[in-house]
Each structure stands twice: as C-alpha cells, then as structure tokens.
C-alpha positions, 0 to 999 in steps of 0.5 A: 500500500503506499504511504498515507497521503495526508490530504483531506477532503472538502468536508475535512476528512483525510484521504488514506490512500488514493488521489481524490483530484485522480478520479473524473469529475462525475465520480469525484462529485459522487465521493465529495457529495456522499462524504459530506452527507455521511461525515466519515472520519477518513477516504480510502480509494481502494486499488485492489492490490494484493497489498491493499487486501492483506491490509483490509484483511488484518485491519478485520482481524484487529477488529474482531469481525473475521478470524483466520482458518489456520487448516487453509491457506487464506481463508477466514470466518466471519460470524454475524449479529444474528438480527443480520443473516440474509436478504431481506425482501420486505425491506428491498425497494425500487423507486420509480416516478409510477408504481407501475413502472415497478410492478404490476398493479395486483388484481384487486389491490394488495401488495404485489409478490412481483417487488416493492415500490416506494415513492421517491417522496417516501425515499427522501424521507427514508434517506434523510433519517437515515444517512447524516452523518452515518459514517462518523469515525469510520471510513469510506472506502470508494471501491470501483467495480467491474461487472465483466471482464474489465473493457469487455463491451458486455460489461459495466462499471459501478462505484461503491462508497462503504464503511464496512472493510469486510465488504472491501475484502469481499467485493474483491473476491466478487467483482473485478475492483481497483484502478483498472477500473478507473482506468477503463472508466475514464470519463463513461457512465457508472452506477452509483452504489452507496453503503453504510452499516448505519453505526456511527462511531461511538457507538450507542450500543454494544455490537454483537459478534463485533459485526456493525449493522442497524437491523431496525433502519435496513432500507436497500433502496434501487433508483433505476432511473438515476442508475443508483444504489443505496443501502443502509443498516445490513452489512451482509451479502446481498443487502451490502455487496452490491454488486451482486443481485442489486446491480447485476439483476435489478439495475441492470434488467432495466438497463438490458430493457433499455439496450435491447440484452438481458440480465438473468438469474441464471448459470452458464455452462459449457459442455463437450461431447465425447466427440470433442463437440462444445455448446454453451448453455444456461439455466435458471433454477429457484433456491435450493435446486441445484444451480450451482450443482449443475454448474460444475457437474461432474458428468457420469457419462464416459467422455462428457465434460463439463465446465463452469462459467458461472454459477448465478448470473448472466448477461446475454446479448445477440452479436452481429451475427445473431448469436447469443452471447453471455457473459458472467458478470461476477468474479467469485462464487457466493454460495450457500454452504450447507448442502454442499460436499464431496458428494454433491458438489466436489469441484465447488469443496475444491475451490472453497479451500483457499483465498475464502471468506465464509460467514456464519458457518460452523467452526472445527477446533483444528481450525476449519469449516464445517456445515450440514450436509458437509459428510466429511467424519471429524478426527478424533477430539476435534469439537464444534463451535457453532455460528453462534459462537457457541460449543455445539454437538449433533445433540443440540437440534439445532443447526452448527450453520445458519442455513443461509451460511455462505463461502464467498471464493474466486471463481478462478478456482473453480478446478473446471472453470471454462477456458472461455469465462473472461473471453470479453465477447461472451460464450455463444448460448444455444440452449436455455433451461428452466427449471423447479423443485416439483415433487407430482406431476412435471416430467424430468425435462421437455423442450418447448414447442418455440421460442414464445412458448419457451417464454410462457415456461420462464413465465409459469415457473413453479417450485417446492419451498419450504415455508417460514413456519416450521409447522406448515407443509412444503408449499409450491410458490411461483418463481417466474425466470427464478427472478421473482426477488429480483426483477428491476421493473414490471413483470409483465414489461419483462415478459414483453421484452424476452417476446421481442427476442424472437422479432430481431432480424438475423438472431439465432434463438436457442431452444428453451427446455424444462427440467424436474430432478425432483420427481416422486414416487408415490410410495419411494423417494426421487425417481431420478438420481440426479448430481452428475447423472443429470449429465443424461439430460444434458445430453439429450439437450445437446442432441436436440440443438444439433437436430440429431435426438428424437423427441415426441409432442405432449400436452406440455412440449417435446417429449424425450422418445422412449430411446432417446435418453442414454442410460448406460451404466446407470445404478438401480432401476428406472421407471420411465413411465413415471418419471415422463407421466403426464396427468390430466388432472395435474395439469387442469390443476397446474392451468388453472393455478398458473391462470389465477397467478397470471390474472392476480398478479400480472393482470393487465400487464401480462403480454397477449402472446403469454395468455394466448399460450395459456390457452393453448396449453389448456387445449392440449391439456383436454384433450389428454 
C-alpha cells in the first residue's frame, strides 16, 4: 500500500490512500457529495492490490469481525449479529416516478409478490433519517467495480462508497475492483452504489459478534432511473455487496430493457461431447435446486465434460451475427454452504479451500469449516463451535450453520472453470433451461414447442419451498425466470421484452427446455438420481440443438422418445413411465393455478402472446 497521503477532503476528512483530484469529475462529485452527507472520519480509494487486501484483511482481524482458518491457506470466518443473516425482501425497494413502472398493479389491490415500490417522496424521507452523518469515525472506502471482464463491451462499471472493510475484502473476491477500473472508466457512465452499516462511531450500543449493522433502519433502496444504489443498516451479502443481485439483476434488467440484452438469474455452462463437440448453455433454477450443482457437474457419462462459467448470473446479448452471447458478470462464487460436499458438489469443496471468506458457518477446533450436509467424519477430539459462537454437538437440534451460511471464493478456482469465462465477447448460448423443485406431476425435462412458448415456461415457473413456519407443509410458490426477488421493473414489461427476442432480424434463438430432478414416487423417494447423472439430460439437450435426438409432442412440449435418453451404466432401476407421466388432472390443476397467478398478479400487464399460450396449453391439456 503506499504511504498515507495526508490530504483531506472538502468536508475535512483525510484521504488514506488514493488521489481524490485522480478520479473524473462525475465520480469525484459522487465521493465529495456522499462524504459530506455521511461525515466519515477518513477516504480510502481502494486499488485492489494484493497489498491493499492483506491490509483490509488484518485491519478485520484487529477488529474482531473475521478470524483466520489456520487448516487453509487464506481463508477466514466471519460470524454475524444474528438480527443480520440474509436478504431481506420486505425491506428491498425500487423507486420509480409510477408504481407501475415497478410492478404490476395486483388484481384487486394488495401488495404485489412481483417487488416493492416506494415513492421517491417516501425515499427522501427514508434517506434523510437515515444517512447524516452515518459514517462518523469510520471510513469510506470508494471501491470501483467491474461487472465483466474489465473493457469487455458486455460489461459495466459501478462505484461503491462503504464503511464496512469486510465488504472491501469481499467485493474483491466478487467483482473485478481497483484502478483498472478507473482506468477503463475514464470519463463513461457508472452506477452509483452507496453503503453504510448505519453505526456511527461511538457507538450507542454494544455490537454483537463485533459485526456493525442497524437491523431496525435496513432500507436497500434501487433508483433505476438515476442508475443508483443505496443501502443502509445490513452489512451482509446481498443487502451490502452490491454488486451482486442489486446491480447485476435489478439495475441492470432495466438497463438490458433499455439496450435491447438481458440480465438473468441464471448459470452458464459449457459442455463437450465425447466427440470433442462444445455448446454453451444456461439455466435458471429457484433456491435450493441445484444451480450451482449443475454448474460444475461432474458428468457420469464416459467422455462428457463439463465446465463452469458461472454459477448465478448472466448477461446475454445477440452479436452481429445473431448469436447469443453471455457473459458472467461476477468474479467469485457466493454460495450457500450447507448442502454442499464431496458428494454433491466436489469441484465447488475444491475451490472453497483457499483465498475464502465464509460467514456464519460452523467452526472445527483444528481450525476449519464445517456445515450440514458437509459428510466429511471429524478426527478424533476435534469439537464444534457453532455460528453462534457457541460449543455445539449433533445433540443440540439445532443447526452448527445458519442455513443461509455462505463461502464467498474466486471463481478462478473453480478446478473446471471454462477456458472461455473472461473471453470479453461472451460464450455463444444455444440452449436455455428452466427449471423447479416439483415433487407430482412435471416430467424430468421437455423442450418447448418455440421460442414464445419457451417464454410462457420462464413465465409459469413453479417450485417446492419450504415455508417460514416450521409447522406448515412444503408449499409450491411461483418463481417466474427464478427472478421473482429480483426483477428491476414490471413483470409483465419483462415478459414483453424476452417476446421481442424472437422479432430481431438475423438472431439465432436457442431452444428453451424444462427440467424436474425432483420427481416422486408415490410410495419411494426421487425417481431420478440426479448430481452428475443429470449429465443424461444434458445430453439429450445437446442432441436436440444439433437436430440429431428424437423427441415426441405432449400436452406440455417435446417429449424425450422412449430411446432417446442414454442410460448406460446407470445404478438401480428406472421407471420411465413415471418419471415422463403426464396427468390430466395435474395439469387442469397446474392451468388453472398458473391462470389465477397470471390474472392476480400480472393482470393487465401480462403480454397477449403469454395468455394466448395459456390457452393453448389448456387445449392440449383436454384433450389428454
């Protein structure tokens, strides 16, 4: 790091590190305006070095907010106030002149499931309770962000102002951040991302874990039109990175809308046949189905490989030569720990084990991680402290991690990273997947019939969730796209702009298909066996795109003919019959509960080419 520079600011706080009269007039006035408001006591301009990033780290350390997992090399647990966990959907807004510009108006009135609007009135407000003076005794890091690789023409820049060091780390392992930036920045546009912890120093209350936040004022407040940022009170994920769903889904939908591209909940993956044959392909999945699994597949099939690109999010854009090209946008996987293990996701253990920051995982007394569903045996005399910081044994009954635990690592780790995941012009999409947790009645994949079709598929997109109260059964909620918590404008002007796909000249529309590995039987558990022997699917998909896989019409899409799935070497018995049985009933039901959604919460929004889909869906349905 280089030496301190003892300048100050306009508004008197001194500038650590950096060189404020460097940055372009826009990004200055961004910094001196924000300065002013939130009076930190001093300004660090971050350069993303190496340096720069031990200092962070050990200042975390000094702090009590991170500690470091002697058993690997560079990671480090951070644990938090349990007030500050997760996301938190009721308290993420979008401001807009016109609600309906955020969301569609709900049939009847009520809240809509489809986002939270707030009047910029009501966000003035908001803003002026919250922000003045916020920083005092801290300091505000200015982190310039690329989303993309730096220069890349599918890429975008944003700028985040914290005061928090364990976002600097961690923004670090998520995007591409420092001077390079600021460089390919010059004098272009950027989105303007403000964050505060919302603790001023001196404190006014202890702080728990040493993990500043302010639970009762958290307020993450998108401005579209403004191309801004802003959020107060939660030091965690999503809530404060906000490069990741706040930027890279919310902001940029609205401006994929604006330029003609897309900016999707989805994984991108590459994946070659035995005969040495690639596509690309991408996939959107709810929570808990499998996307970062899928991601990094090991296939079970001889001679497929499979390869990340990444795990959360793409950016797709049609090139001069029709083609849709994604990008992954993020630097680092931000995954959610239980669940994942040797057995699940071998490639995602593989990555995890150094440059690693986790966060409310549990903790081995031999100075490593551990979490449910991790399926690794402890030596002898190693013990467990739990994400609460307390002694903990299986006999406990409750969790060792919080269930939303995460490990935020480099993605070029990742043992199968794609040789082509930073190429600047993307990776040419030729399939698109959509997907859900349905336990009855939704085969294990079909293709739809085109690419309207396809758009009704993302549309109508259901999934087993569990619900908040322990008590109450499994309940299938609608995920339209998988973006349900993240769309940047109305629903139905969302649908609208994926039909409009199919009416640009020259573009080469990838199929769109929908799969199930979740299927049940009635009296047994999966029918499927899912992990890597997903790779079957895959498989047939990618025979499908070349036109050599035979398929068969159903109610629901293109069917996979009797033979057509490779099923060689697969362990225990399969019954097809199931796995591809279509119920009439099922499907009156899924009709007339996908109907009622689209009325209820789309209404007059949703787009004449969905309803018309709707109907024929119904059609082929009675006529089983």
């Amino acid at each position: 790091m280089p030496p301190q520079v003892q300048s100050r600011n306009q508004g008197g706080a001194r500038v650590l590190q950096g060189d404020l009269s460097a940055l372009s007039p826009a990004v200055r006035e961004f910094v001196d305006t924000n300065a002013a408001l939130c009076q930190p006591e001093s300004i660090h301009i971050c350069d993303g070095s190496d340096e720069e990033n031990r200092a962070v780290l050990t200042q975390l350390e000094e702090q009590g907010m991170i500690k470091k997992l002697s058993k690997y090399e560079n990671c480090w647990l951070a644990r938090t106030d349990p007030m500050d966990v997760a996301r938190v959907e009721s308290k993420t807004v979008i401001v807009t002149r016109d609600q309906r510009d955020t969301v569609p108006t709900p049939l009847g009135g009520g809240v809509s499931q489809l986002g939270r609007w707030m009047s910029q009135e009501e966000f003035d407000k908001a803003m002026a309770q919250r922000f003045p003076g916020c920083m005092k005794g801290r300091t505000m890091y200015v982190i310039p962000f690329s989303m993309g690789p730096v220069g890349s023409p599918l890429s975008k820049i944003g700028v985040e102002l914290t005061d928090s060091p364990y976002v600097v780390a961690s923004m670090r392992v998520m995007t591409r951040m420092g001077t390079s930036v600021l460089t390919a920045l010059g004098n272009g546009e950027f989105v303007r991302c403000l964050h505060s912890v919302g603790c001023p120093l001196p404190l006014r209350k202890p702080l728990v874990n040493n993990w500043p936040c302010n639970p009762e004022q958290t307020l993450i407040a998108h401005i579209p039109d403004r191309r801004q940022i802003i959020s107060f009170g939660s030091g965690y994920g999503g809530n404060s990175l906000l490069g990741k769903k706040c930027f890279a889904l919310r902001i940029a939908s609205r401006i994929a809308k604006e330029e003609g591209w897309l900016a999707e909940h989805m994984l991108i993956l590459g994946i070659t046949n035995p005969a040495g044959e690639k596509k690309y392909m991408a996939a959107a999945f709810p929570s808990a189905c499998g996307k970062t699994n899928l991601a990094m597949l090991q296939p079970t099939l001889p001679g497929w490989k499979v390869e990340c690109v990444g795990d959360d999010i793409a950016w797709m854009k049609f090139d001069s030569e029709g083609n849709l090209r994604a990008i992954n946008p993020e630097n680092g996987f931000f995954g959610v720990a239980p669940g994942t293990s040797a057995q699940t996701n071998p490639n995602a253990m593989a990555t995890v084990m150094k440059n690693t920051v986790f966060t409310n995982v549990a903790e081995t007394s031999d100075g490593g991680v551990y979490w449910e569903g991790m399926d690794q045996t402890l030596p002898e005399g190693v013990t467990i402290t739990s994400w609460k910081n307390q002694p903990w044994s299986p006999e406990d009954g409750e969790p060792c991690s919080h269930p939303n635990s995460r490990f935020c690592t480099p993605a070029g780790q990742c043992p199968i990273i794609d040789p082509q995941w930073e190429s600047p012009e993307g990776v040419p999409i030729e399939a698109i997947i959509f997907g859900g947790r349905r336990p009855q009645g939704v085969p294990l994949v079909y293709e739809a019939f085109s690419w309207q079709h396809g758009v009704f598929v993302g549309a109508s997109m259901r999934s087993e969730a569990t619900a908040a109260a322990e008590h109450k059964a499994k309940v299938i909620m609608h995920d339209p796209f998988a973006m349900r918590p993240f769309f940047g404008y109305n629903f139905g002007q969302y649908l609208s702009h994926w039909l409009s796909m199919a009416d640009r000249p020259g573009a080469k529309l990838p199929k769109i298909f929908h799969v199930n590995w979740f299927r049940k039987s009635p009296t047994a558990g999966f029918l499927w066996p899912g992990f890597g022997d997903n790779v079957r699917v895959l498989d047939w998909m990618f025979r499908r795109v070349k036109g050599d896989a035979g398929a068969e019409p159903s109610a629901v899409g293109y069917l996979p003919c009797r033979d057509a799935l490779d099923l060689r070497g697969l362990r225990g018995p399969l019954d097809l019959d199931q796995l591809f049985s279509l119920d009439r009933d099922f499907w009156q039901t899924e009709v007339q509960d996908v109907r009622k959604y689209f009325s209820t919460e789309v209404n007059v929004d949703l787009p004449g080419e969905v309803a018309r889909q709707l109907e024929l869906l119904q059609q082929r349905v009675s006529q089983m």
